[in-house]
C-alpha positions in Angstrom: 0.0 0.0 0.0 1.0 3.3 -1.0 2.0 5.7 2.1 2.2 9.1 2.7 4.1 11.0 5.8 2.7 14.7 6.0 4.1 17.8 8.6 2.2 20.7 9.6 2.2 23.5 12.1 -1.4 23.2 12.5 -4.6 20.1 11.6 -5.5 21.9 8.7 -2.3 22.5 7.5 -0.9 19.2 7.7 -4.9 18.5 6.1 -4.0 20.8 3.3 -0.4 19.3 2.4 -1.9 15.5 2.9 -4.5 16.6 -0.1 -1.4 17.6 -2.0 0.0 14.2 -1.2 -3.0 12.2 -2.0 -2.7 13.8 -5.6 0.2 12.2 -6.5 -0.9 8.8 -5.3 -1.5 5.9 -7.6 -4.4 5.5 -9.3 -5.2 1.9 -8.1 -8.0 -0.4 -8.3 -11.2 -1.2 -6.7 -12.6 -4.6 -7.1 -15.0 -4.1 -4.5 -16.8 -1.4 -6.5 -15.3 -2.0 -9.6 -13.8 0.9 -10.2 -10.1 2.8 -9.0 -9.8 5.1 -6.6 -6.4 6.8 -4.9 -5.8 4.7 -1.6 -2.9 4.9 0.7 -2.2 4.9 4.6 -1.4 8.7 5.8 0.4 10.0 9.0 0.2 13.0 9.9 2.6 15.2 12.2 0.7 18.3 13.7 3.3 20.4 15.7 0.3 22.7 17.5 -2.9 20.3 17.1 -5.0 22.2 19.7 -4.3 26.1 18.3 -6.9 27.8 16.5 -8.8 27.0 13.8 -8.5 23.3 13.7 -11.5 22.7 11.0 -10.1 23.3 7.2 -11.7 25.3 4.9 -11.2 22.6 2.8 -13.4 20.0 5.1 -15.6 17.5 3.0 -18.5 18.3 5.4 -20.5 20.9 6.9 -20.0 21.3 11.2 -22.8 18.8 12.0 -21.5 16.2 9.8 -18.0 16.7 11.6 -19.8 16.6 14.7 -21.7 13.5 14.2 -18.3 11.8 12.4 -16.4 12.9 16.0 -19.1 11.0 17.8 -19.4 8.1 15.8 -15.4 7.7 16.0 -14.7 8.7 19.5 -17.6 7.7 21.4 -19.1 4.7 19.8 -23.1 6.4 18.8 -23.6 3.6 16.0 -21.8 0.7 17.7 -26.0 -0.3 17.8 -25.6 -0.8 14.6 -23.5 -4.3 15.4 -25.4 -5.8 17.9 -28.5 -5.2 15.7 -27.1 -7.1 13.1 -26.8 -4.2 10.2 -22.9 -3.8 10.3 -19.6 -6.2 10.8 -17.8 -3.6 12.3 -17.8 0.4 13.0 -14.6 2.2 13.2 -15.1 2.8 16.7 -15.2 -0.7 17.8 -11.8 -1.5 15.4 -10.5 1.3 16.9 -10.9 0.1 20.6 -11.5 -3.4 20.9 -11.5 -4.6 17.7 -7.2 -5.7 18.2 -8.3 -6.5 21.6 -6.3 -2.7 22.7 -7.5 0.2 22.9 -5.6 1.6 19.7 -6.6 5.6 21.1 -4.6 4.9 23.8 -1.6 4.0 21.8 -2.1 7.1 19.7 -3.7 9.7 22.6 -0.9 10.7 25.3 -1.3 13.2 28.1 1.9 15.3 29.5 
């Protein structure tokens, strides 16, 4: 898998020069819609991630949506969905039980 390492002073900066990164990705394909699509695994390294504005201009949603998204990755509002039946997995539970760790605790550090 193609993998891009991106720096920034701020989220949306390092946002911003991961979009420039994506761009010259490989065009690969995607059985699983038949299609291709860019894919690749990005890291990014945000110097000041709490300053001021952290929300790009360039955001693919509107506030709410990004609210909602926030909720559904860091507190779990659709992990119904699982037990119901309707989904294999949600990105919340992969993210903290589906390794059997909590990977926001490998990734979240407090000074």
């Amino acid at each position: 898998m193609y993998e891009i390492l991106c720096y920034g002073d701020t989220l949306p900066e390092a946002y911003h020069n991961s979009l420039v990164s994506l761009n010259k990705s490989p065009i690969v394909p995607c059985p699983d819609w038949n299609t291709n699509q860019k894919e690749c695994s990005i890291t990014l390294v945000i110097e000041h991630p709490l300053q001021d504005n952290m929300i790009s201009k360039l955001s693919f949603c509107d506030p709410t949506s990004l609210e909602q998204y926030c909720q559904e990755m860091l507190d779990g509002i659709l992990d119904f969905e699982i037990a119901q039946g309707n989904w294999k997995y949600t990105y919340h539970d992969r993210m903290t039980s589906y390794y059997t760790i909590n990977e926001y605790d490998d990734i979240i550090y407090r000074d």
